[in-house]
PDB file with SEQRES, HELIX, SHEET and CRYST1 records, atoms N, CA, C and O in Angstrom:
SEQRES   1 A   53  UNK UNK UNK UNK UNK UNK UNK UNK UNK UNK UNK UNK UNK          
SEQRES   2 A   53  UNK UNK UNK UNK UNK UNK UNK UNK UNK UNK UNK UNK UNK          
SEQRES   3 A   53  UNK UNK UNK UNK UNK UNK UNK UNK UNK UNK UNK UNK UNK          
SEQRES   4 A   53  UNK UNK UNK UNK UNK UNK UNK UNK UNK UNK UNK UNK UNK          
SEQRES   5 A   53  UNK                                                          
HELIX    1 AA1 UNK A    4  UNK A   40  1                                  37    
HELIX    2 AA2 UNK A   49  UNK A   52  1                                   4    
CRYST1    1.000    1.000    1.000  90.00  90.00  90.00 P 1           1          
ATOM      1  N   UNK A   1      21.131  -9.734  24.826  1.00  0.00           N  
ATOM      2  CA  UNK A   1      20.438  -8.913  23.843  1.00  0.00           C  
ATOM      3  C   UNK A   1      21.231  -8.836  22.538  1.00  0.00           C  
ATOM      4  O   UNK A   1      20.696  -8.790  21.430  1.00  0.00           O  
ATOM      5  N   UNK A   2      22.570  -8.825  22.760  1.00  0.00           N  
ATOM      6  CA  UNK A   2      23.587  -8.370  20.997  1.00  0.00           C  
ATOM      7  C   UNK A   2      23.513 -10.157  21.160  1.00  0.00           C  
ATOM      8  O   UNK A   2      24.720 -10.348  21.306  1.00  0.00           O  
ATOM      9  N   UNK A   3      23.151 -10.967  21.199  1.00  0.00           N  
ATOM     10  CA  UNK A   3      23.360 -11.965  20.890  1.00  0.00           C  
ATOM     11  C   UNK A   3      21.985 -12.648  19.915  1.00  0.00           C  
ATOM     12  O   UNK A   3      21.996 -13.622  19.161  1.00  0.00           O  
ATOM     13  N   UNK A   4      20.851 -11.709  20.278  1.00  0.00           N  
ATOM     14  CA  UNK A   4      19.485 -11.729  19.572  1.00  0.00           C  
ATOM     15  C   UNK A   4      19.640 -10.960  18.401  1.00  0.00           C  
ATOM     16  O   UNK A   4      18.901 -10.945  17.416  1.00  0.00           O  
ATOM     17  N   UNK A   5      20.542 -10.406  18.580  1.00  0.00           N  
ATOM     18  CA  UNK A   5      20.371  -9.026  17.347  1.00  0.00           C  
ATOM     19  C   UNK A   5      21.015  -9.537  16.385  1.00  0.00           C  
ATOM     20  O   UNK A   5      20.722  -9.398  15.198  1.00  0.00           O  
ATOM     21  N   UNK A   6      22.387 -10.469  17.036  1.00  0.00           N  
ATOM     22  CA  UNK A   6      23.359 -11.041  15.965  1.00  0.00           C  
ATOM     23  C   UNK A   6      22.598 -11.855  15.037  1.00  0.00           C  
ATOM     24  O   UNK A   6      22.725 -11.826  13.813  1.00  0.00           O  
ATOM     25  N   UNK A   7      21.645 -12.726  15.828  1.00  0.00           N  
ATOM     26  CA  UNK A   7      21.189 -14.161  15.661  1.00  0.00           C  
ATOM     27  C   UNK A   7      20.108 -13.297  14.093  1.00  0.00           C  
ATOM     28  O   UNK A   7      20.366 -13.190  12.894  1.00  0.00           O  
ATOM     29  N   UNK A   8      19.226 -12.971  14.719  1.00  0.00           N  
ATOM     30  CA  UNK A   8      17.772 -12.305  13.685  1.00  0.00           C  
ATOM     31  C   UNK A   8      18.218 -11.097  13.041  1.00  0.00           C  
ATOM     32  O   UNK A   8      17.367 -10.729  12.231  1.00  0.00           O  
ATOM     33  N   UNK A   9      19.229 -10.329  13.082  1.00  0.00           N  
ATOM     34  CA  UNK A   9      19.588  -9.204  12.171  1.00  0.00           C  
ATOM     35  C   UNK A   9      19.339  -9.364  10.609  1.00  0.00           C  
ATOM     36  O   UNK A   9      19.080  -8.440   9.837  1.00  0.00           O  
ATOM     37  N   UNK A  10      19.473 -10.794  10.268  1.00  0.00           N  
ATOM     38  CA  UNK A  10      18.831 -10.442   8.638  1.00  0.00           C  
ATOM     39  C   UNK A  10      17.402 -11.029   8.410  1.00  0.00           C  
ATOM     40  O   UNK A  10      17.041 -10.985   7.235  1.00  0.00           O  
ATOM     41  N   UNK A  11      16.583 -11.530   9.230  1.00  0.00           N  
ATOM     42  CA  UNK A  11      15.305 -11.083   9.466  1.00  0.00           C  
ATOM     43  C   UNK A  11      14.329 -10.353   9.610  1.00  0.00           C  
ATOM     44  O   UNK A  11      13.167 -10.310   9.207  1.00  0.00           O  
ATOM     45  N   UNK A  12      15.474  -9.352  10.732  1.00  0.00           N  
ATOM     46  CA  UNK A  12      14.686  -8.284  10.727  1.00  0.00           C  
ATOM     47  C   UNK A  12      14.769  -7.209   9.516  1.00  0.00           C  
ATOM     48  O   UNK A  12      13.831  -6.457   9.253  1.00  0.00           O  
ATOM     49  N   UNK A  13      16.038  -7.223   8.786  1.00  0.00           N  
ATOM     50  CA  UNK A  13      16.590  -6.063   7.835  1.00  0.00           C  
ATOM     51  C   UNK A  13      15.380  -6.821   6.639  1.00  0.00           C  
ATOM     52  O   UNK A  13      14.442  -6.213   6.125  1.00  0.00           O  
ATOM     53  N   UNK A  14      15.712  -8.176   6.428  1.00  0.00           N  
ATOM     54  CA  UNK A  14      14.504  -8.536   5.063  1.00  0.00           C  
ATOM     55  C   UNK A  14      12.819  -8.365   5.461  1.00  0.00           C  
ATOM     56  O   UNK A  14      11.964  -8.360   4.576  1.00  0.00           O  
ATOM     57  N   UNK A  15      12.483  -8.228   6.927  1.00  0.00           N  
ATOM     58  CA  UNK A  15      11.171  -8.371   7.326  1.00  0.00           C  
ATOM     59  C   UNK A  15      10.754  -6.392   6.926  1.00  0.00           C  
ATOM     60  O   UNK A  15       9.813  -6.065   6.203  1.00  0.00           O  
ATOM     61  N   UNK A  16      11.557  -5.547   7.496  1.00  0.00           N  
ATOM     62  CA  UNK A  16      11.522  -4.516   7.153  1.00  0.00           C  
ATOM     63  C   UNK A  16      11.837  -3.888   5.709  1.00  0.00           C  
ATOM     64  O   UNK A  16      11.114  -2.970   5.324  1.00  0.00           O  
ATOM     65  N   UNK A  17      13.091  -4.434   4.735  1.00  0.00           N  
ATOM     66  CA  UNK A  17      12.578  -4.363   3.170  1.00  0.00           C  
ATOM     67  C   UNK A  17      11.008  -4.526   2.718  1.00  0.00           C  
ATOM     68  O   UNK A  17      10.319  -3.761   2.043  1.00  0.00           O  
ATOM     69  N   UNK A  18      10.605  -6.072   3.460  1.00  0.00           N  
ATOM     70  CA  UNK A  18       9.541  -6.146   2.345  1.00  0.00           C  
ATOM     71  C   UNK A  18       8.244  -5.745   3.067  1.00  0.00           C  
ATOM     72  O   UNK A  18       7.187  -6.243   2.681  1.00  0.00           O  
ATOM     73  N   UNK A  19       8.263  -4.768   4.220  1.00  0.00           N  
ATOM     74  CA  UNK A  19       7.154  -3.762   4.848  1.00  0.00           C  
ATOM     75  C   UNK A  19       7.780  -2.324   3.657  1.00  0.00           C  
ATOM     76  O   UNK A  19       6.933  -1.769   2.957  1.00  0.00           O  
ATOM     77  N   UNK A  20       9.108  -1.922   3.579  1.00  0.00           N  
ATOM     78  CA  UNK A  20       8.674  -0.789   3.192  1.00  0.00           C  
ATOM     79  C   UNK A  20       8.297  -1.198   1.259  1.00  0.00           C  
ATOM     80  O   UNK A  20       7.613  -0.505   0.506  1.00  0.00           O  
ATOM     81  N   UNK A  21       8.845  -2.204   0.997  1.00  0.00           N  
ATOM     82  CA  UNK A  21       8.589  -2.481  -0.481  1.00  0.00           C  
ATOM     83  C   UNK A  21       6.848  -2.719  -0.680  1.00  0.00           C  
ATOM     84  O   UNK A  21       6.476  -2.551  -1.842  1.00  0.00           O  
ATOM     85  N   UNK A  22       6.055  -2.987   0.048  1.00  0.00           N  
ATOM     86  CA  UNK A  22       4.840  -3.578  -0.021  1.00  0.00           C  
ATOM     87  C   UNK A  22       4.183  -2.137   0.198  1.00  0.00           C  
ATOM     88  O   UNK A  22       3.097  -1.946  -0.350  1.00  0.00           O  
ATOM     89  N   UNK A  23       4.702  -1.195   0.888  1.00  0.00           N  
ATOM     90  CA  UNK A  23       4.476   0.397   1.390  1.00  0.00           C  
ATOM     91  C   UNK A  23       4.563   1.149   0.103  1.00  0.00           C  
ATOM     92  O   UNK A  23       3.505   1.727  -0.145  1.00  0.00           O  
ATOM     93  N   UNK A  24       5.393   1.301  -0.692  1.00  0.00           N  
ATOM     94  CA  UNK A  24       5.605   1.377  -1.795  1.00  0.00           C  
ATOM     95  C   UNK A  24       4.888   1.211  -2.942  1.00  0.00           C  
ATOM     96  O   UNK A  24       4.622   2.086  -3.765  1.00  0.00           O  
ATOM     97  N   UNK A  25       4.576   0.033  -2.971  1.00  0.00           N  
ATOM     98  CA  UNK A  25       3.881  -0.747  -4.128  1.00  0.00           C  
ATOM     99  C   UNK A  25       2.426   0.006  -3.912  1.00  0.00           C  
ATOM    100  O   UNK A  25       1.900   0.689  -4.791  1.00  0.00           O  
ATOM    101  N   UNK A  26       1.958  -0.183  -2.837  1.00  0.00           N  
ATOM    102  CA  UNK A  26       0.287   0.372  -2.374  1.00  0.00           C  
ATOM    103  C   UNK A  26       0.231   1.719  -3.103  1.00  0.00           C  
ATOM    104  O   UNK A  26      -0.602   1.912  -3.988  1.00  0.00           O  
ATOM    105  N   UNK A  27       1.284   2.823  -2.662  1.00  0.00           N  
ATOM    106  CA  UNK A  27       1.372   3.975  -2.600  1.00  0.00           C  
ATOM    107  C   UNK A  27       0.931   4.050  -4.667  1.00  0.00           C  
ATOM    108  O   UNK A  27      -0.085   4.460  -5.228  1.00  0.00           O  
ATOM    109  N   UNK A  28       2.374   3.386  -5.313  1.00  0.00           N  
ATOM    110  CA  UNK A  28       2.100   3.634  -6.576  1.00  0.00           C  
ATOM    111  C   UNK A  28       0.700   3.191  -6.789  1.00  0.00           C  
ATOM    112  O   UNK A  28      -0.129   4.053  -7.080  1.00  0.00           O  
ATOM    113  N   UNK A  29       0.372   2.072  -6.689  1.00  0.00           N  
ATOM    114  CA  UNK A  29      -1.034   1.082  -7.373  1.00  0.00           C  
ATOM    115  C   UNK A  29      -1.753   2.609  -7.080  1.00  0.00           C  
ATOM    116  O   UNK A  29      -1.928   3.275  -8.101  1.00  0.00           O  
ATOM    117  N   UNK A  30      -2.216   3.271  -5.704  1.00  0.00           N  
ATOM    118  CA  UNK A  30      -3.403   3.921  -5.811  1.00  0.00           C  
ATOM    119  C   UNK A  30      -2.865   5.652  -6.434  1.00  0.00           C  
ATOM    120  O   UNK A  30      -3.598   6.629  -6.583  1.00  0.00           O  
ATOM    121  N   UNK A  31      -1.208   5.542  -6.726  1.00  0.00           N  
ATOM    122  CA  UNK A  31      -1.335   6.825  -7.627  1.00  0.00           C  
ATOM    123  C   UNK A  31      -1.703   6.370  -8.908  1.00  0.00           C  
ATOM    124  O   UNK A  31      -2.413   7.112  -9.586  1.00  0.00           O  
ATOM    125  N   UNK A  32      -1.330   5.233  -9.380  1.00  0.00           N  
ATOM    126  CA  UNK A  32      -1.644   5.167 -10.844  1.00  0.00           C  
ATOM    127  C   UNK A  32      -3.414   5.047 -11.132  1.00  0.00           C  
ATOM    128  O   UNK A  32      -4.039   5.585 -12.045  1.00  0.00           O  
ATOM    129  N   UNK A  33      -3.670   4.623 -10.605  1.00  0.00           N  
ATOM    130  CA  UNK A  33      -5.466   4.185 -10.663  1.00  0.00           C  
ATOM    131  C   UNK A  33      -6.009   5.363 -10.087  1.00  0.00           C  
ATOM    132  O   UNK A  33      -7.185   5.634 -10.330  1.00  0.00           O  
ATOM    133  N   UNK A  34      -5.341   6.092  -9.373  1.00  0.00           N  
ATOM    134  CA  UNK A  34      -6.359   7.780  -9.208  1.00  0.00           C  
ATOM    135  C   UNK A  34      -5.871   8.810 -10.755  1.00  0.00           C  
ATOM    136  O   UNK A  34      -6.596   9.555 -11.414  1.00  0.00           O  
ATOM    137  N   UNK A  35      -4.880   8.589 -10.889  1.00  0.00           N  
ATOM    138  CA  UNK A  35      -4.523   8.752 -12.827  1.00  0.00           C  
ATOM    139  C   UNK A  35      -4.989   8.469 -13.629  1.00  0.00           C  
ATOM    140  O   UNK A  35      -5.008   8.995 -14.742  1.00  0.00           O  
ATOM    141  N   UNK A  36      -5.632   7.284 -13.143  1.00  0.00           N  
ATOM    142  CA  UNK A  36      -6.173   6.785 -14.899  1.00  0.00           C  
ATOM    143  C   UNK A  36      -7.939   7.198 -14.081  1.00  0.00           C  
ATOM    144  O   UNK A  36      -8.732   7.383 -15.004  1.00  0.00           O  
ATOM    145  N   UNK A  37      -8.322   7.288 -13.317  1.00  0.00           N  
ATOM    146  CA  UNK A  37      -9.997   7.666 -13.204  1.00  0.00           C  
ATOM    147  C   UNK A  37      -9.827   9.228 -13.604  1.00  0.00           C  
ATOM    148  O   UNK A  37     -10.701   9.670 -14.350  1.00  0.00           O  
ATOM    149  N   UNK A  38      -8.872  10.050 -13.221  1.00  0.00           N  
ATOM    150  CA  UNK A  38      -8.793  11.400 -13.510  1.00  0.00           C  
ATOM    151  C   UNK A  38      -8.628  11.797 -15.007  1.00  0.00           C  
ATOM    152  O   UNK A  38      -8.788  12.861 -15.605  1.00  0.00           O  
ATOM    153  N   UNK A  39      -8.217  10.435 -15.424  1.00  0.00           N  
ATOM    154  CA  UNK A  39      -8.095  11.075 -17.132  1.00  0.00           C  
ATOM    155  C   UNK A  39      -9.523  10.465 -17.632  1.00  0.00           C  
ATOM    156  O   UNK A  39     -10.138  11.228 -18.377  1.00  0.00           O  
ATOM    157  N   UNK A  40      -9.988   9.545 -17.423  1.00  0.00           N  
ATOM    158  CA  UNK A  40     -11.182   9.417 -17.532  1.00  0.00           C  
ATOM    159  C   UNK A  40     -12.627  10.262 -17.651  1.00  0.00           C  
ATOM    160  O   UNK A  40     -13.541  10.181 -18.472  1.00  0.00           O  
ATOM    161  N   UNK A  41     -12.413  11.176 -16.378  1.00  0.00           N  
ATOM    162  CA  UNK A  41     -13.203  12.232 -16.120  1.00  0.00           C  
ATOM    163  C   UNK A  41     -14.299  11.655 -15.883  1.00  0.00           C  
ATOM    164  O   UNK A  41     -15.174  12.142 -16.599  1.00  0.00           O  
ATOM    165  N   UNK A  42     -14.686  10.837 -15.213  1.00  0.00           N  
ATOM    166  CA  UNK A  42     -15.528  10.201 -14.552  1.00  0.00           C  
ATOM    167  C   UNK A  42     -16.062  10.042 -13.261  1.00  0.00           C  
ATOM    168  O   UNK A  42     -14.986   9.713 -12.761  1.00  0.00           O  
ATOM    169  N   UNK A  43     -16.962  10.002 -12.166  1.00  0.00           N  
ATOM    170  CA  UNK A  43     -16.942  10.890 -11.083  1.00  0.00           C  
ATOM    171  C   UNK A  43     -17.371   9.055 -10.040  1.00  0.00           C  
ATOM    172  O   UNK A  43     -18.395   8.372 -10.034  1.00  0.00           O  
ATOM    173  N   UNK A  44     -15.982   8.872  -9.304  1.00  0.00           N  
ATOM    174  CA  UNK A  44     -16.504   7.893  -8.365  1.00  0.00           C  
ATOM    175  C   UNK A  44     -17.766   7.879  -7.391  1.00  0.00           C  
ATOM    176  O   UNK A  44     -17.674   8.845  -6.634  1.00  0.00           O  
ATOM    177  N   UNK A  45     -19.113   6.996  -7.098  1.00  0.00           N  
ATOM    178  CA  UNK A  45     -19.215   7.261  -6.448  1.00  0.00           C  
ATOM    179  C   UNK A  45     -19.656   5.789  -5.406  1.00  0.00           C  
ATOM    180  O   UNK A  45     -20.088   4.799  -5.994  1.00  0.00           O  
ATOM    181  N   UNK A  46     -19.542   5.766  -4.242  1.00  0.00           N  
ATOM    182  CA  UNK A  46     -19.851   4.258  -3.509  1.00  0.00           C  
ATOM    183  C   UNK A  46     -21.427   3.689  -4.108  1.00  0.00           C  
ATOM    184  O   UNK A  46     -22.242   4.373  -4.727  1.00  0.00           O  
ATOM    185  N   UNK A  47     -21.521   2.686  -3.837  1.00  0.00           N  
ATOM    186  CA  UNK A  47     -22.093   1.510  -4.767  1.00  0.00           C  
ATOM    187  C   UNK A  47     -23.806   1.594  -4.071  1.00  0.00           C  
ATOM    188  O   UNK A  47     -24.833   1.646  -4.747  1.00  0.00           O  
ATOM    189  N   UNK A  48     -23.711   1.588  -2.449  1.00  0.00           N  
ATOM    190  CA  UNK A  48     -24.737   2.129  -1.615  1.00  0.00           C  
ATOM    191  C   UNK A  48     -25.145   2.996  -1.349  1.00  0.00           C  
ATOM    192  O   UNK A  48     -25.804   3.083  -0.313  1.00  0.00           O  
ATOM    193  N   UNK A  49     -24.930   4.082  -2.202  1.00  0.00           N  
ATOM    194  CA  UNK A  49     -25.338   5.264  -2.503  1.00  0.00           C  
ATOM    195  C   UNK A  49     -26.736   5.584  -2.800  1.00  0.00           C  
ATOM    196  O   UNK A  49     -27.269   6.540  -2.237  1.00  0.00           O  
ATOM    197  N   UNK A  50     -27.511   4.694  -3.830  1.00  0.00           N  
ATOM    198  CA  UNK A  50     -28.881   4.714  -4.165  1.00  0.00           C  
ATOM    199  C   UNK A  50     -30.228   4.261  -2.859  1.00  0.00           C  
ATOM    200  O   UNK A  50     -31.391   4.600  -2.640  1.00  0.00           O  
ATOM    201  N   UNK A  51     -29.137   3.248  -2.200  1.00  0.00           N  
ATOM    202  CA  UNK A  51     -30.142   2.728  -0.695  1.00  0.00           C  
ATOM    203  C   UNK A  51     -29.840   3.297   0.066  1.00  0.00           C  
ATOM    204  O   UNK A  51     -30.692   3.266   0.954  1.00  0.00           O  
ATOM    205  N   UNK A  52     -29.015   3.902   0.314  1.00  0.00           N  
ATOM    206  CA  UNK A  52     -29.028   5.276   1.360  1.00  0.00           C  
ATOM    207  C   UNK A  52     -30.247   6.357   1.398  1.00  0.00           C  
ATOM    208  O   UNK A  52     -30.907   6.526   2.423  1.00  0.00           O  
ATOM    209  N   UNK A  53     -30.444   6.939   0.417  1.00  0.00           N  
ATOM    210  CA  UNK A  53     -31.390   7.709  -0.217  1.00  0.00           C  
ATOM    211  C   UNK A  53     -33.195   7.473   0.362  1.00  0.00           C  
ATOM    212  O   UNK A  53     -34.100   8.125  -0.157  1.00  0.00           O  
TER     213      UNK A  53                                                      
END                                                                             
């Protein structure tokens, strides 16, 4: 087992950077774009909304 860990230890440390960096990135993208619709003042609403009806 410490011989797997030795072997893939910077696999796993870069496989887990770029899960939490990609975690990250999501998080900002949908704070900034719920920022900019809120300054907008514009009211989302889904697209199938009218054929629902």
């Amino acid at each position: 087992m410490k011989e797997i860990l030795k072997r893939y230890s910077m696999a796993i440390i870069f496989l887990f950077l770029v899960i939490v960096l990609m975690i990250a990135g999501t998080m900002g993208v949908m704070k900034f774009g719920d920022k900019m619709i809120k300054d907008t003042g514009l009211k989302m609403k889904p697209r199938g909304e009218s054929i629902n009806r």
